[in-house]
MMTF fields as JSON, N, C-alpha, C and O atoms, coordinates in Angstrom:
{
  "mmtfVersion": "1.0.0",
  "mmtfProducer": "UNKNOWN",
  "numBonds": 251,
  "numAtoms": 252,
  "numGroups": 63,
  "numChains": 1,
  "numModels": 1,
  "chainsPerModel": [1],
  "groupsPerChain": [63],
  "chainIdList": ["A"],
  "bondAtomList": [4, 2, 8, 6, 12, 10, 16, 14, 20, 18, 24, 22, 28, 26, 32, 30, 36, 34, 40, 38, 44, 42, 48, 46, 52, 50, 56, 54, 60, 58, 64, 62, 68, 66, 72, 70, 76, 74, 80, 78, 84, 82, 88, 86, 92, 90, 96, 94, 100, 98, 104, 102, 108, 106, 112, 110, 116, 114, 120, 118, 124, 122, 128, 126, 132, 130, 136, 134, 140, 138, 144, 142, 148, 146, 152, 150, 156, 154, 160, 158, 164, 162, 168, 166, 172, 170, 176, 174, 180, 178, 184, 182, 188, 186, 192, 190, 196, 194, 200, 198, 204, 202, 208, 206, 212, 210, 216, 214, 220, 218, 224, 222, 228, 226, 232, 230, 236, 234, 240, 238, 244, 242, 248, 246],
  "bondOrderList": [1, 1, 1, 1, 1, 1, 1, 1, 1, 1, 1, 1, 1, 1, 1, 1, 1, 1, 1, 1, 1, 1, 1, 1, 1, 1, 1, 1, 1, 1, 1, 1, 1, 1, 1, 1, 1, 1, 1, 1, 1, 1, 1, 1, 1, 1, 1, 1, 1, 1, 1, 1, 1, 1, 1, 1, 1, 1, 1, 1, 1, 1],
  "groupList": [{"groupName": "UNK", "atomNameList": ["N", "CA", "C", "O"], "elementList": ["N", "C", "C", "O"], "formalChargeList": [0, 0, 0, 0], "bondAtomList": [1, 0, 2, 1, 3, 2], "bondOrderList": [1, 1, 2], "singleLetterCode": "X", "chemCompType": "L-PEPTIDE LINKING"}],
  "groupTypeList": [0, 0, 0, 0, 0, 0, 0, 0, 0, 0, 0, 0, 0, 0, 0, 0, 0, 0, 0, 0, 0, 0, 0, 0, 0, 0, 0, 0, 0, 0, 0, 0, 0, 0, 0, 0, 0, 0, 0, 0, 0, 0, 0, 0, 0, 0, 0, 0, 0, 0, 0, 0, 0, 0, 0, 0, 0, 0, 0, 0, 0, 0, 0],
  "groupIdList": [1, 2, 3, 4, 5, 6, 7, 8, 9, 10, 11, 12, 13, 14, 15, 16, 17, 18, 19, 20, 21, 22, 23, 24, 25, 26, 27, 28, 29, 30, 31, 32, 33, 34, 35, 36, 37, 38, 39, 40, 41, 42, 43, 44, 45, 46, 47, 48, 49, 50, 51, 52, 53, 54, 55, 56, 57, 58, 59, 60, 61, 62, 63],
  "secStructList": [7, 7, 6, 6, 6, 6, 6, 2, 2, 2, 2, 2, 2, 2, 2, 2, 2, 2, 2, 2, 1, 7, 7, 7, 3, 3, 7, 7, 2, 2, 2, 2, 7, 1, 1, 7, 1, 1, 7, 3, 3, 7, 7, 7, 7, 1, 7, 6, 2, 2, 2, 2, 2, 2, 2, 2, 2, 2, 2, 2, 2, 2, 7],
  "xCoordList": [-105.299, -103.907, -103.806, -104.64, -102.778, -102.47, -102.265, -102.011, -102.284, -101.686, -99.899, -99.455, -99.294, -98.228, -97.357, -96.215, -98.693, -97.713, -98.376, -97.993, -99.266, -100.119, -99.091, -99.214, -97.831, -97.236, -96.082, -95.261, -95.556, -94.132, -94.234, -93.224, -95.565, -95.12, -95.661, -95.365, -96.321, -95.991, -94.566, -94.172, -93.971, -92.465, -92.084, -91.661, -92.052, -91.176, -91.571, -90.715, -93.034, -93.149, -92.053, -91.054, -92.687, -92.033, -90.396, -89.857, -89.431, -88.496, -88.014, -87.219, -88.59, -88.054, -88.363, -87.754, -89.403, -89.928, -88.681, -88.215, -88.359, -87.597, -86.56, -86.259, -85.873, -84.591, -84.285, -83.161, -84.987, -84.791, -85.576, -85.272, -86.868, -87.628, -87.821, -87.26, -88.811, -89.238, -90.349, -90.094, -91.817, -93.083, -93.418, -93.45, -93.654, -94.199, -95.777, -95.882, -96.393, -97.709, -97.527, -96.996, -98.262, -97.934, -98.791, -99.884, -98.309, -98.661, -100.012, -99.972, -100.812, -101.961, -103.242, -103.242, -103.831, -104.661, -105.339, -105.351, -106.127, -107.219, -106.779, -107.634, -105.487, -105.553, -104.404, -104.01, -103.904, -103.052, -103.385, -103.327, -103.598, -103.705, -103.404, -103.158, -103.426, -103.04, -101.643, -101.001, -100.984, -99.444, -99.059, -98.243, -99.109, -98.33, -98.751, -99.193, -98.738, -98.207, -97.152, -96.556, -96.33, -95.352, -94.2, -92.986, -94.761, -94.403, -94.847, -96.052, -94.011, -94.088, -94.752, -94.447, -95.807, -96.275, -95.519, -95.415, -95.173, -94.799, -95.532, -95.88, -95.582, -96.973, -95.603, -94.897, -95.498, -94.373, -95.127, -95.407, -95.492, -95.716, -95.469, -95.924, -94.227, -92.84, -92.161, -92.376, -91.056, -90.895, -89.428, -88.861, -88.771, -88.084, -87.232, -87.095, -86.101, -85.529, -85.721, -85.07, -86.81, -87.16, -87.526, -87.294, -87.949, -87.984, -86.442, -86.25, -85.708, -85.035, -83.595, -82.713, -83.696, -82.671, -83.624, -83.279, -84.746, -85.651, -85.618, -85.948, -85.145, -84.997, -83.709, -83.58, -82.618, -81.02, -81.162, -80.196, -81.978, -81.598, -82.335, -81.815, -83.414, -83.547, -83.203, -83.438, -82.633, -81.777, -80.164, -79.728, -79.404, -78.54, -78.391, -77.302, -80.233, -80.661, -80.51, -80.178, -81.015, -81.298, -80.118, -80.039, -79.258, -78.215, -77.492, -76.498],
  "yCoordList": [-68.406, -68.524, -68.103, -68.514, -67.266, -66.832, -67.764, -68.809, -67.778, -68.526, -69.143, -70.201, -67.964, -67.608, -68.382, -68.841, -68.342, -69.386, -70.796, -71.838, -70.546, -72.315, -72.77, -73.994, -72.423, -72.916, -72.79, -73.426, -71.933, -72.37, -73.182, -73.641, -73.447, -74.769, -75.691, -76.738, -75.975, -77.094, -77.746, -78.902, -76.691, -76.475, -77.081, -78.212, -76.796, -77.324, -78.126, -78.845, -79.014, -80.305, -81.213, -81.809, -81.048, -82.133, -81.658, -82.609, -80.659, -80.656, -81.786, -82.716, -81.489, -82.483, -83.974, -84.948, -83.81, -85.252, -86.242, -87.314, -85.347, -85.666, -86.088, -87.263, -84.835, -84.604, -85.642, -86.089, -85.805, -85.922, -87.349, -88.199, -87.41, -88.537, -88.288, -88.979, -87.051, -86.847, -85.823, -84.619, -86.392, -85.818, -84.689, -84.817, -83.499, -82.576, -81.988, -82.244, -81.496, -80.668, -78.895, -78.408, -78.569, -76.809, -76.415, -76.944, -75.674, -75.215, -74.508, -73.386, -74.957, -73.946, -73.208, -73.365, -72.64, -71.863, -72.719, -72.927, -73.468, -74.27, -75.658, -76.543, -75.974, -77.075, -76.702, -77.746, -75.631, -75.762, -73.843, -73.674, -73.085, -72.01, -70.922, -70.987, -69.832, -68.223, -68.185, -68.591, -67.817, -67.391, -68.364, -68.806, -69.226, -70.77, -70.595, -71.617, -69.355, -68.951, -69.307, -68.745, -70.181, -70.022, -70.975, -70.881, -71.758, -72.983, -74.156, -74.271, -75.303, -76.861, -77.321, -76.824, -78.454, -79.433, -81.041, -81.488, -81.554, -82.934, -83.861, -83.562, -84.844, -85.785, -86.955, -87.697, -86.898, -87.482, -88.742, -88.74, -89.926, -91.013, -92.034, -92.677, -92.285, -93.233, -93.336, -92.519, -94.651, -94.685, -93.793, -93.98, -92.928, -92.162, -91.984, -90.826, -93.188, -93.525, -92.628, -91.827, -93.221, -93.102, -91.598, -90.97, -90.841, -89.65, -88.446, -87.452, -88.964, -88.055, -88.154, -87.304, -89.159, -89.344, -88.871, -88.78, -88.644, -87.472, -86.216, -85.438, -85.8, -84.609, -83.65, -82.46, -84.999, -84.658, -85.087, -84.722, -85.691, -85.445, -84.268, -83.698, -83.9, -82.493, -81.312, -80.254, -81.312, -80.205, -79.856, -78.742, -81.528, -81.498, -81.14, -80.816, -81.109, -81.17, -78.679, -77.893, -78.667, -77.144, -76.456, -75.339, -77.01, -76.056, -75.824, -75.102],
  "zCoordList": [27.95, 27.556, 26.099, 25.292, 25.721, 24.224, 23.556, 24.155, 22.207, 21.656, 21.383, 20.935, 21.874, 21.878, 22.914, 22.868, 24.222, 25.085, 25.169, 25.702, 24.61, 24.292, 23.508, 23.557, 22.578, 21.661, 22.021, 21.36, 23.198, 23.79, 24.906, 25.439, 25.392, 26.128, 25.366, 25.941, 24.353, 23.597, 23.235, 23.392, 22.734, 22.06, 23.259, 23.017, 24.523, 26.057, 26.172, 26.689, 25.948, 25.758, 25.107, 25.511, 23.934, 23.306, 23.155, 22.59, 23.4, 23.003, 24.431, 24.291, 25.535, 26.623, 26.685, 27.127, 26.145, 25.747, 25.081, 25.468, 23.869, 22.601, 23.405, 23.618, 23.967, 24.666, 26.098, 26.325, 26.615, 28.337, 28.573, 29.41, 27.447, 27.954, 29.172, 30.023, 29.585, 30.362, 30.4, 30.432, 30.396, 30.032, 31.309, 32.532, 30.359, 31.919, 30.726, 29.527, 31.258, 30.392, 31.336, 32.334, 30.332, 30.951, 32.585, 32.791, 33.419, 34.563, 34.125, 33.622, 34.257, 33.344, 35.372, 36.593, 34.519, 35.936, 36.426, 37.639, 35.462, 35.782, 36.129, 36.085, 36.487, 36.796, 38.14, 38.66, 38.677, 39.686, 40.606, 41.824, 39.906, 40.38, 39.581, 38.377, 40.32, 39.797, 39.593, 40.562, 38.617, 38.744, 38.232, 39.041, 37.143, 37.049, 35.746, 35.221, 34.915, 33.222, 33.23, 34.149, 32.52, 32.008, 32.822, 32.645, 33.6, 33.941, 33.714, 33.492, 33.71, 33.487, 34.889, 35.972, 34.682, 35.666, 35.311, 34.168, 36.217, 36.33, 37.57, 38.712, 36.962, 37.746, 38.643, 37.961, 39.904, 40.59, 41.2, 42.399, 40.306, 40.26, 39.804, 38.858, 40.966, 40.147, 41.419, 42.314, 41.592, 42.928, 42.824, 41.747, 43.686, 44.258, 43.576, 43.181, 43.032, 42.293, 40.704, 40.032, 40.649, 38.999, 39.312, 38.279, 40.19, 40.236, 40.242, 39.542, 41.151, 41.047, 39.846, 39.728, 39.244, 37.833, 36.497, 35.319, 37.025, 35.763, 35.91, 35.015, 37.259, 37.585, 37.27, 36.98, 37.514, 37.118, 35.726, 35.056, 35.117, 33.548, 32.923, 31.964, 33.36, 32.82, 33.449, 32.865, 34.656, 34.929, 33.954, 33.668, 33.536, 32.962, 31.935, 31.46, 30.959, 29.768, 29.411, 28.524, 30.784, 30.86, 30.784, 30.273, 31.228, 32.053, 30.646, 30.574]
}
């Protein structure tokens, strides 16, 4: 990974963190596959509830 995008998904870290209170870490190769540069991972271990009002607050956060 460049440095370039090691540091914009940092930046997408914590700006959602900050923003949304809602932790994701970067889609990286070695932990999910080929093709997942430049996407967010989120760990969905939380009951249903608490999942999908993290989902509508950072969709609301994006848009």
């Amino acid at each position: 990974m460049s440095f370039r995008i090691a540091f914009q998904h940092k930046i997408a870290e914590i700006i959602l963190l900050n923003e949304t209170k809602v932790a994701v870490v970067p889609g990286l190769k070695q932990w999910i596959g080929d093709g997942t540069e430049g996407y967010i991972r989120m760990s969905f271990v939380s009951s249903e509830e608490i999942l999908i009002d993290a989902l509508e607050t950072v969709k609301k956060y994006l848009k």
